[in-house]
N, CA, C and O atoms as CSV, one atom per row, in Angstrom:
chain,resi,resn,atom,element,x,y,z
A,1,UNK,N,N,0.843,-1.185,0.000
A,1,UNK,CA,C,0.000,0.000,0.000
A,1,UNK,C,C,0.888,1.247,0.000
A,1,UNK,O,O,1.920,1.381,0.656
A,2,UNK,N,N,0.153,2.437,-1.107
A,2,UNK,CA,C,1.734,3.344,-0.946
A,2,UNK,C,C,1.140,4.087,0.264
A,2,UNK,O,O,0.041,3.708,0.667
A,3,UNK,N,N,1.685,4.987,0.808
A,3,UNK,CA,C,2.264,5.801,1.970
A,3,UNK,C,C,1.858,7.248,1.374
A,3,UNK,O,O,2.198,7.739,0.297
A,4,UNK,N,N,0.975,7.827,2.455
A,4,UNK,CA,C,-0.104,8.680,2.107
A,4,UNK,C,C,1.077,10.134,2.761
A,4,UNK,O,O,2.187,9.982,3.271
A,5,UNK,N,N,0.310,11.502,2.495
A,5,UNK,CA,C,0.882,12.655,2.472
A,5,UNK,C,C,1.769,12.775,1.923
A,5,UNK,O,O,2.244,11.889,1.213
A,6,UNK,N,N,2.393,14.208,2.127
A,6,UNK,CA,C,3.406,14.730,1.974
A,6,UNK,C,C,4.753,13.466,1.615
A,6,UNK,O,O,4.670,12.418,2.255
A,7,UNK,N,N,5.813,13.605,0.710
A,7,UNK,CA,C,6.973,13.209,0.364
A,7,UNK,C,C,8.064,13.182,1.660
A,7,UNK,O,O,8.647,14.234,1.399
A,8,UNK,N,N,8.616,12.760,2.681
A,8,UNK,CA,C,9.746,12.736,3.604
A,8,UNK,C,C,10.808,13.988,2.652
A,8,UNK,O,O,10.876,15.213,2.763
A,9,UNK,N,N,11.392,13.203,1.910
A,9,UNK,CA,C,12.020,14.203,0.984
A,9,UNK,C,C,11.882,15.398,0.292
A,9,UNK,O,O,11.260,15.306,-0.766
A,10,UNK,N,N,12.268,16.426,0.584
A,10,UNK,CA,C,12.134,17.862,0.178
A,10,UNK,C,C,13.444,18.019,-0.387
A,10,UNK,O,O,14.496,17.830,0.224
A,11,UNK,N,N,13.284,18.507,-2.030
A,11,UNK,CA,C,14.346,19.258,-2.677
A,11,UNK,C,C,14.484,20.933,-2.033
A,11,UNK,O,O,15.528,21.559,-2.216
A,12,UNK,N,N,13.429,21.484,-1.353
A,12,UNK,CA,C,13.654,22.998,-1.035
A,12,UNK,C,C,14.273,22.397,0.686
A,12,UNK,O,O,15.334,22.985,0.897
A,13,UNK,N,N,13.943,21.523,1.793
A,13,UNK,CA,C,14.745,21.328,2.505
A,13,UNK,C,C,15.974,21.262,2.248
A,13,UNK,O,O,16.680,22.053,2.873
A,14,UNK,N,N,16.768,20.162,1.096
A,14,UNK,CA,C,17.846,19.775,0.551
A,14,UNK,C,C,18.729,20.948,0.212
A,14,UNK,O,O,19.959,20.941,0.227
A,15,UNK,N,N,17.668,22.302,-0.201
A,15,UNK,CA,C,18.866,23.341,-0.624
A,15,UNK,C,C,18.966,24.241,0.556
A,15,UNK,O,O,20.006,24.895,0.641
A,16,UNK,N,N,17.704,24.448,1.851
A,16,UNK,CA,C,18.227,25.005,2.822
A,16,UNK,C,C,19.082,24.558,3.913
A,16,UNK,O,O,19.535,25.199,4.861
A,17,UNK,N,N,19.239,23.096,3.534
A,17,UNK,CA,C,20.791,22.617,4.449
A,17,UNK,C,C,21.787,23.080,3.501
A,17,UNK,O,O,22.538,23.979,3.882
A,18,UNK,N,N,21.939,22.537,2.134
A,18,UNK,CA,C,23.629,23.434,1.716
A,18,UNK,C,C,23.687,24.772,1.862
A,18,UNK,O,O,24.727,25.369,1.585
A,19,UNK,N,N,22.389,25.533,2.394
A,19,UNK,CA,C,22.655,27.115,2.841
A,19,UNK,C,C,23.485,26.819,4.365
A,19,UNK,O,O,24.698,26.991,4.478
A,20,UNK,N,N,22.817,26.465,5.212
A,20,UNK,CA,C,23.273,26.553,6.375
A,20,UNK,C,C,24.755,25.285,6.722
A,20,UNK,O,O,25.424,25.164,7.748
A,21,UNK,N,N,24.837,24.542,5.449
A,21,UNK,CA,C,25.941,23.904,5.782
A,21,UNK,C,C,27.167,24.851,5.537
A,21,UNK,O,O,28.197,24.471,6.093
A,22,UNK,N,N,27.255,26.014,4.808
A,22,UNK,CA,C,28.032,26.906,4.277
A,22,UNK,C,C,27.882,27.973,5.039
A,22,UNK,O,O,28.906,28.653,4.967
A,23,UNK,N,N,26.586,28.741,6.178
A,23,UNK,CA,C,26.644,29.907,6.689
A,23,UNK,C,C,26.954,29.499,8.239
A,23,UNK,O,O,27.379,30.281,9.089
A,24,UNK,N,N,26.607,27.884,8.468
A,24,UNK,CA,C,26.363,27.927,9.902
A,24,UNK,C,C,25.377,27.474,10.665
A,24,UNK,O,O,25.077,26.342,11.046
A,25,UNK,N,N,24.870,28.635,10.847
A,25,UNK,CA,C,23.376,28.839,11.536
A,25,UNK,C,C,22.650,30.588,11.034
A,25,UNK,O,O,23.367,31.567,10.830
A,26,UNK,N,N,21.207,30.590,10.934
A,26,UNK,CA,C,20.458,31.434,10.396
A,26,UNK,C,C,19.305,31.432,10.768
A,26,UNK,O,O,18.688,30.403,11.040
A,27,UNK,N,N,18.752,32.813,10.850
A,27,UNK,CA,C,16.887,32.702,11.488
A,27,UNK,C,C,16.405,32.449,10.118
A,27,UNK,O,O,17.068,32.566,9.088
A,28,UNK,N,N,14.961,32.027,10.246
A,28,UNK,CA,C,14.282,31.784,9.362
A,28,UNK,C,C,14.067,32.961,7.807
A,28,UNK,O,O,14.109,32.742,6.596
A,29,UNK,N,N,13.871,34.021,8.508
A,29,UNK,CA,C,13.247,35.224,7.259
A,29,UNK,C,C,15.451,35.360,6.724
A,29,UNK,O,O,15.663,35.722,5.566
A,30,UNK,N,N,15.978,35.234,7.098
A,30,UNK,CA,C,17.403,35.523,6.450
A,30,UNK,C,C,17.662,34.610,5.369
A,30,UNK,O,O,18.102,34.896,4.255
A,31,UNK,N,N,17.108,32.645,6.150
A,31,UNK,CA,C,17.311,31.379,5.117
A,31,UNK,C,C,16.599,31.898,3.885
A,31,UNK,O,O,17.184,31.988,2.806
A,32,UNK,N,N,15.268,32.255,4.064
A,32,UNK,CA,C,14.422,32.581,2.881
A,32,UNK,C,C,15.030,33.119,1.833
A,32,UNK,O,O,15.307,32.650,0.730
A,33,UNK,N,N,15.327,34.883,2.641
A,33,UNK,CA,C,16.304,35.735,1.454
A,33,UNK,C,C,16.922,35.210,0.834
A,33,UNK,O,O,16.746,35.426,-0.365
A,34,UNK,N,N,18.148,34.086,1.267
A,34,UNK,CA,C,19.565,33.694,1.150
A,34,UNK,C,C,19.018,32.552,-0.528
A,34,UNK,O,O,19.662,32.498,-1.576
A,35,UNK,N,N,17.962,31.960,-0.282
A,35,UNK,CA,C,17.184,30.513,-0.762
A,35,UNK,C,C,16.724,31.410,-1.693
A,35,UNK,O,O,17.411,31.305,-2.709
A,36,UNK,N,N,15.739,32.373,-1.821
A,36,UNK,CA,C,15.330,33.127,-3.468
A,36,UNK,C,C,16.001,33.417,-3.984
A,36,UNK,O,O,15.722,33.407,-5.183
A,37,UNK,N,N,17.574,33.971,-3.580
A,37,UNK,CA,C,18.288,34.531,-4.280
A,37,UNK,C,C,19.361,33.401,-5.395
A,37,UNK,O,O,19.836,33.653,-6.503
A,38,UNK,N,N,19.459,32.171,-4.577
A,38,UNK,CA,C,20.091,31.256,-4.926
A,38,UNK,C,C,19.347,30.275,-5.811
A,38,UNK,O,O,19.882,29.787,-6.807
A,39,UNK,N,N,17.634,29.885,-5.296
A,39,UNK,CA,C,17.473,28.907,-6.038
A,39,UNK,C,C,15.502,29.774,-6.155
A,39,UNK,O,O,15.063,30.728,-5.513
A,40,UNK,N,N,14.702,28.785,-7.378
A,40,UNK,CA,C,14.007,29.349,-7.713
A,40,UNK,C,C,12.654,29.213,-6.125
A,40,UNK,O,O,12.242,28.295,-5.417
A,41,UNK,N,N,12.351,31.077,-6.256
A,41,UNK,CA,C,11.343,31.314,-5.577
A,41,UNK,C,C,10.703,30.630,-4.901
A,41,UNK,O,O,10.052,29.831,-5.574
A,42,UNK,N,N,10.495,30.506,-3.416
A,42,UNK,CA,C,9.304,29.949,-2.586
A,42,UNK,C,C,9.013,30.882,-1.776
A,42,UNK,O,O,9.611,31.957,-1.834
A,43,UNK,N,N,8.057,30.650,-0.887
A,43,UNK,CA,C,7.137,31.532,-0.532
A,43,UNK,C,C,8.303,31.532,1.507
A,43,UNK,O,O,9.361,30.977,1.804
A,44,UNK,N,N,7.552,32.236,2.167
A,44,UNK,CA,C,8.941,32.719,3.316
A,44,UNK,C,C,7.678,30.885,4.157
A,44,UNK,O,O,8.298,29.848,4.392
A,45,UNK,N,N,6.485,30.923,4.359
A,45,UNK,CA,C,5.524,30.055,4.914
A,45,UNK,C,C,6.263,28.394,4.051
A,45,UNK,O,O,5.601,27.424,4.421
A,46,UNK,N,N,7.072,28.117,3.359
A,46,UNK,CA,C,7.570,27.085,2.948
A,46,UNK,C,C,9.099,27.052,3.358
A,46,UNK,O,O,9.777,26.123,2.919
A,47,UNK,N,N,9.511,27.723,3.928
A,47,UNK,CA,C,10.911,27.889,4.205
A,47,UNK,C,C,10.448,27.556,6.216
A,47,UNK,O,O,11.120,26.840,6.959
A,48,UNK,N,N,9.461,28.148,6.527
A,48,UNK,CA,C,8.914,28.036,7.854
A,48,UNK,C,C,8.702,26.183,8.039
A,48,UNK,O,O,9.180,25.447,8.903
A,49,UNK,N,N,7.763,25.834,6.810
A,49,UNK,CA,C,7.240,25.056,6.991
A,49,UNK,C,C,8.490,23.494,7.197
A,49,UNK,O,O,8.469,22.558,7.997
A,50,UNK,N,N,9.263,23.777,6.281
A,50,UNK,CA,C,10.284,23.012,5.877
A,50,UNK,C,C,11.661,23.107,7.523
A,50,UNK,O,O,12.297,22.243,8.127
A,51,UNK,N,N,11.577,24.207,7.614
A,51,UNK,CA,C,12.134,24.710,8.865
A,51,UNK,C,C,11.786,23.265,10.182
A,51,UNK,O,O,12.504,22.367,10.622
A,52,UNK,N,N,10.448,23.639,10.420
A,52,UNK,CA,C,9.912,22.435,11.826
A,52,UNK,C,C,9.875,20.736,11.178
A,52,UNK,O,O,10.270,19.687,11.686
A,53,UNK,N,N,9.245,21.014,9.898
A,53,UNK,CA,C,9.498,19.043,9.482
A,53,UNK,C,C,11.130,19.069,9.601
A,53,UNK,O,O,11.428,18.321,10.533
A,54,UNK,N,N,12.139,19.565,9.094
A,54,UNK,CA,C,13.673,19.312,9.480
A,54,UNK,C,C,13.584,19.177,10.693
A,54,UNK,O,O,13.901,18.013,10.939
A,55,UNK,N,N,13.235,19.910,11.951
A,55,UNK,CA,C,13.655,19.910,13.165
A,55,UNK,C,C,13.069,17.919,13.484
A,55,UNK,O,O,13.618,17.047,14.159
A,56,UNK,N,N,12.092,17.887,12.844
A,56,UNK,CA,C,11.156,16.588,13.582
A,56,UNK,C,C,11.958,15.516,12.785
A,56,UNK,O,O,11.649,14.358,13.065
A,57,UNK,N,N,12.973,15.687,11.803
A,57,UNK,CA,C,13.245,14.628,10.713
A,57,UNK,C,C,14.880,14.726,11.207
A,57,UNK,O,O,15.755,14.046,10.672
A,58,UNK,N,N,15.143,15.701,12.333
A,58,UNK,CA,C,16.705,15.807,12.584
A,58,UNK,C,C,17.688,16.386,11.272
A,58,UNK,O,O,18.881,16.197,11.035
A,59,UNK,N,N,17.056,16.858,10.833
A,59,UNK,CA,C,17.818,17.725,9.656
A,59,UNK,C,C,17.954,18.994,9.846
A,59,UNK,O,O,18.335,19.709,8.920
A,60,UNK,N,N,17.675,19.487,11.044
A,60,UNK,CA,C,17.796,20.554,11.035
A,60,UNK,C,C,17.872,20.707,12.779
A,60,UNK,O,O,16.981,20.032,13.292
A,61,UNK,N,N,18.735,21.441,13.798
A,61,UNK,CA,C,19.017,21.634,15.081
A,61,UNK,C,C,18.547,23.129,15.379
A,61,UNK,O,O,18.860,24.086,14.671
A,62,UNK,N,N,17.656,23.210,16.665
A,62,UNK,CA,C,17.131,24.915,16.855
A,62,UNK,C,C,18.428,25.071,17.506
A,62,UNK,O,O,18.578,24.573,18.622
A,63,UNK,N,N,19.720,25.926,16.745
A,63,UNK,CA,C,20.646,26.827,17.375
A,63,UNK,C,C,20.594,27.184,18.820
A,63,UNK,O,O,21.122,26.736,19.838
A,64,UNK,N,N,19.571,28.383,18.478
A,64,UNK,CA,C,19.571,29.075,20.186
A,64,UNK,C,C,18.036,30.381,19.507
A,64,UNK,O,O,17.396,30.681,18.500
A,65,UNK,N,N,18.153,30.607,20.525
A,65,UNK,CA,C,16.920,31.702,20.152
A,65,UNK,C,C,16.962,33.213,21.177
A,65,UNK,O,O,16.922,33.455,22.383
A,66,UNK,N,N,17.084,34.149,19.675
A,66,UNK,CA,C,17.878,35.649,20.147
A,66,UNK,C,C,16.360,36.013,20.395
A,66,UNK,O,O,15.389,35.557,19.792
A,67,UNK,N,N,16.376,36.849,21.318
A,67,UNK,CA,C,15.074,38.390,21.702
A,67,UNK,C,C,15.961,39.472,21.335
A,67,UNK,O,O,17.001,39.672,21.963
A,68,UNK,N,N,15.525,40.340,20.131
A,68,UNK,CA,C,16.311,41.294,19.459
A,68,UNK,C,C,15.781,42.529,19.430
A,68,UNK,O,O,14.926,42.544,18.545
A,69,UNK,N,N,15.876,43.665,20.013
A,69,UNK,CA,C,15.093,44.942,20.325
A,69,UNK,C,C,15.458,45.858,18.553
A,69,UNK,O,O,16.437,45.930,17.810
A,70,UNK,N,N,14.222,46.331,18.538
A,70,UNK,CA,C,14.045,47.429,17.676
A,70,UNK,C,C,12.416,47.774,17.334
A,70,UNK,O,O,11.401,47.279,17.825
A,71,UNK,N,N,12.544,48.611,16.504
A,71,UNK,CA,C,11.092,49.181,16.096
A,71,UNK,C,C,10.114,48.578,15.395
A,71,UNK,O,O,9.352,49.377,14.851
A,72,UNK,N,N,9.888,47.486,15.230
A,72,UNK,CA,C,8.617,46.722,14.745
A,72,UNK,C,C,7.466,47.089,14.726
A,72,UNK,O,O,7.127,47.732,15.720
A,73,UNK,N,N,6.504,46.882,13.748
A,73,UNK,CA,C,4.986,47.154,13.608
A,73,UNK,C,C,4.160,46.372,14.515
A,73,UNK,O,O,2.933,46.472,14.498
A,74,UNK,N,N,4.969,45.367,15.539
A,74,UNK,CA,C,4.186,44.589,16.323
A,74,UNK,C,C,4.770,45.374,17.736
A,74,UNK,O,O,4.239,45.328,18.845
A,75,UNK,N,N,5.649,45.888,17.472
A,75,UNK,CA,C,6.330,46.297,18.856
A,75,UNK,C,C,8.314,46.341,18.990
A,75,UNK,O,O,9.005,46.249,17.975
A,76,UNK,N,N,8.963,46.501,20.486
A,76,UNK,CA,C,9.888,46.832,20.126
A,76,UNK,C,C,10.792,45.156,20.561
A,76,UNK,O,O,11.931,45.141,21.028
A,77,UNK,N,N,10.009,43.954,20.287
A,77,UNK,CA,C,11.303,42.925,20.927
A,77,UNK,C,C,10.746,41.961,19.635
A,77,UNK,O,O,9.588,41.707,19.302
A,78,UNK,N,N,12.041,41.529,19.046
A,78,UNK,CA,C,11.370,40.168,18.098
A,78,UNK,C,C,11.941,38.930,18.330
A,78,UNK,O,O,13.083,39.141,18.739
A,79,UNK,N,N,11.681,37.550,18.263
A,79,UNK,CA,C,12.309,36.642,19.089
A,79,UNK,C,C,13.000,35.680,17.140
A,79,UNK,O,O,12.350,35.209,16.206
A,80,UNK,N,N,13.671,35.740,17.247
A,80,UNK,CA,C,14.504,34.956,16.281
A,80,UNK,C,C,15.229,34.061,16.741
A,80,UNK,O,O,15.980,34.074,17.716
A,81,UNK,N,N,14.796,32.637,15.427
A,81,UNK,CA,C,15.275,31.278,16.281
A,81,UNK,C,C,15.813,30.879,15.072
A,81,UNK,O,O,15.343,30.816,13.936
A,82,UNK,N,N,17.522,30.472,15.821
A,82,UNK,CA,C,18.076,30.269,14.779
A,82,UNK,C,C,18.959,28.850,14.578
A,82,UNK,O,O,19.713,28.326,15.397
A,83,UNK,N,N,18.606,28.386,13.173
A,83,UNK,CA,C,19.063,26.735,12.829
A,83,UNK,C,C,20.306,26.830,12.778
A,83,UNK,O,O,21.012,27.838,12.735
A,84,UNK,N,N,20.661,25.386,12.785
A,84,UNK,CA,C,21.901,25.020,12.004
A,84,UNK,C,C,21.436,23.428,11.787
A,84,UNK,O,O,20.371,22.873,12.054
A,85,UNK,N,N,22.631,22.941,11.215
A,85,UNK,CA,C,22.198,21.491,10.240
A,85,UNK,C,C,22.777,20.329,11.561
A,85,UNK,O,O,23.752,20.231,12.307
A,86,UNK,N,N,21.307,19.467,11.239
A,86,UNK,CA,C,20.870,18.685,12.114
A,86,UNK,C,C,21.758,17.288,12.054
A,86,UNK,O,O,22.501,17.405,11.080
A,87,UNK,N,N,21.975,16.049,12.685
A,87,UNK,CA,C,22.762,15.143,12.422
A,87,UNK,C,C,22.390,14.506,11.352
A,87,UNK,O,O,23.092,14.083,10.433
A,88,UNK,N,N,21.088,14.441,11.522
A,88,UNK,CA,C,20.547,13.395,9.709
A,88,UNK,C,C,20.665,13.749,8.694
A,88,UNK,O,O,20.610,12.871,7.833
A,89,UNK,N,N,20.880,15.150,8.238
A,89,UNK,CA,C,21.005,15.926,7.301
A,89,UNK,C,C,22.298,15.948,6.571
A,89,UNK,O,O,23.429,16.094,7.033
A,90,UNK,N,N,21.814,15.729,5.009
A,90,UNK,CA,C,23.333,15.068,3.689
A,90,UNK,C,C,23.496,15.906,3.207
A,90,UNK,O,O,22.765,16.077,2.232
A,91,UNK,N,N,24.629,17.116,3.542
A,91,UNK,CA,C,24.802,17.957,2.887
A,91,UNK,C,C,25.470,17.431,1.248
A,91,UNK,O,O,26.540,16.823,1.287
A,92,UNK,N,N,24.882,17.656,-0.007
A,92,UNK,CA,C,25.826,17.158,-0.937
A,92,UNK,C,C,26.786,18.255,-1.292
A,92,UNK,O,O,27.448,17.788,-2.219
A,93,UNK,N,N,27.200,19.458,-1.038
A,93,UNK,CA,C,27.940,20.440,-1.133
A,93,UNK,C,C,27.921,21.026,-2.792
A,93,UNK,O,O,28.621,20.912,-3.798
A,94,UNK,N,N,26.497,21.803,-2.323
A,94,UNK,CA,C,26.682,22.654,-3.644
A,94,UNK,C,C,27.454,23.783,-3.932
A,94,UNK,O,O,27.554,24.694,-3.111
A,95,UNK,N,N,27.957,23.809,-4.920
A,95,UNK,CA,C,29.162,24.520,-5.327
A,95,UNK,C,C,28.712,25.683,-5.713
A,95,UNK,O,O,29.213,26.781,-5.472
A,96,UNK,N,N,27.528,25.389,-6.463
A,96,UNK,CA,C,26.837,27.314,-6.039
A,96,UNK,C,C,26.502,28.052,-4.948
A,96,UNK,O,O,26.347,29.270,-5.039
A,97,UNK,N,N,26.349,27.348,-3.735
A,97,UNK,CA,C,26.105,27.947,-2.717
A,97,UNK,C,C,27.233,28.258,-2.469
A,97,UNK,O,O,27.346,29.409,-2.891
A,98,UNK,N,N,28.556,27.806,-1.854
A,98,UNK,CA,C,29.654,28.402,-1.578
A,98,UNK,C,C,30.296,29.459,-2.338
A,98,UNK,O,O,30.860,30.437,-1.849
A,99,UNK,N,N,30.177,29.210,-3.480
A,99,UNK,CA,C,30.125,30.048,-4.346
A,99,UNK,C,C,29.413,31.806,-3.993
A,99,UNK,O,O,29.732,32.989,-4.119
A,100,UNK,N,N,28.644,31.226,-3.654
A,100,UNK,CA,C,27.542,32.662,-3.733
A,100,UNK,C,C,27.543,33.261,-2.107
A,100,UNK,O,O,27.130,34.409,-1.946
A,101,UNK,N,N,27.969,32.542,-1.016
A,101,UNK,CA,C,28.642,32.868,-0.136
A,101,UNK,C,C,29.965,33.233,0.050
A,101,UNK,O,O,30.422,33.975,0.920
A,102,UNK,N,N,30.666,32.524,-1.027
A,102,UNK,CA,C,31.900,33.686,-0.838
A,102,UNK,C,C,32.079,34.579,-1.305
A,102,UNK,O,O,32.872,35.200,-0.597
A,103,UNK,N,N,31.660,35.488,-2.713
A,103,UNK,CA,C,31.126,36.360,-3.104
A,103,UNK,C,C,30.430,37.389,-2.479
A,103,UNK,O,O,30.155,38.489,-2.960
A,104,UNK,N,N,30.126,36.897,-1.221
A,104,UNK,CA,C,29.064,37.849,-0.208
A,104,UNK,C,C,29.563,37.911,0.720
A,104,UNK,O,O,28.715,38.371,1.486
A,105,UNK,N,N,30.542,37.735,1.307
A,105,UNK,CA,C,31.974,37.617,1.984
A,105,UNK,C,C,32.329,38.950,2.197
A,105,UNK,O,O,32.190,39.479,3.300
A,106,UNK,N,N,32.810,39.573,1.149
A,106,UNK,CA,C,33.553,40.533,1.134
A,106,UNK,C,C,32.852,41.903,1.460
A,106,UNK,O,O,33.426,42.724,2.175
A,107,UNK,N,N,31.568,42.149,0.913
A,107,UNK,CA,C,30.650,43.051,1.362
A,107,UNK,C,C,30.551,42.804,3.215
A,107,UNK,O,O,30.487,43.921,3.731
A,108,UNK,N,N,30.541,42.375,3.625
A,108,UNK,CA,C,30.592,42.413,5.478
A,108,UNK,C,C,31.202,43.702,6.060
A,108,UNK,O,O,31.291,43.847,7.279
């Protein structure tokens, strides 16, 4: 009998570990930016979504989680929680990502 929902396997998970296998660790709305710019368009709610199935699939580790003060439309504290790559997670080392991180290197 086949095996109902969603695919285990995500190609947009797959490219936000070679992001964070190359940056580290990252909050969510930064992976997004980093992920449109590199590979084609998803929405920031699929980068979220992909975010917690990694955490539950071990592909993905919650870093630590910053409370970051400034001026927000919700107010002045925002809580950012930030990944890094989980033990189950195969980075295959894309060469465009490093690529496009070291390139972005130098602007810092």
């Amino acid at each position: 009998m086949a095996s109902r929902g969603r695919p285990v396997k995500s190609e947009i998970r797959q490219n936000m570990i070679e992001i964070l296998n190359v940056i580290g660790s990252a909050y969510g709305y930064l992976i997004h930016k980093y992920y449109n710019e590199l590979f084609p368009a998803c929405t920031r709610e699929n980068i979220y979504y992909n975010l917690r199935k990694g955490v539950k699939l071990g592909e993905f580790e919650l870093a630590e989680i910053k409370q970051e003060k400034g001026a927000y439309s919700w107010g002045t504290v925002v809580e950012k929680k930030y990944y890094k790559v989980g033990p189950n997670a195969v980075p295959r080392g894309n060469p465009r990502v490093k690529e496009f991180f070291d390139k972005l290197k130098p602007r810092k």
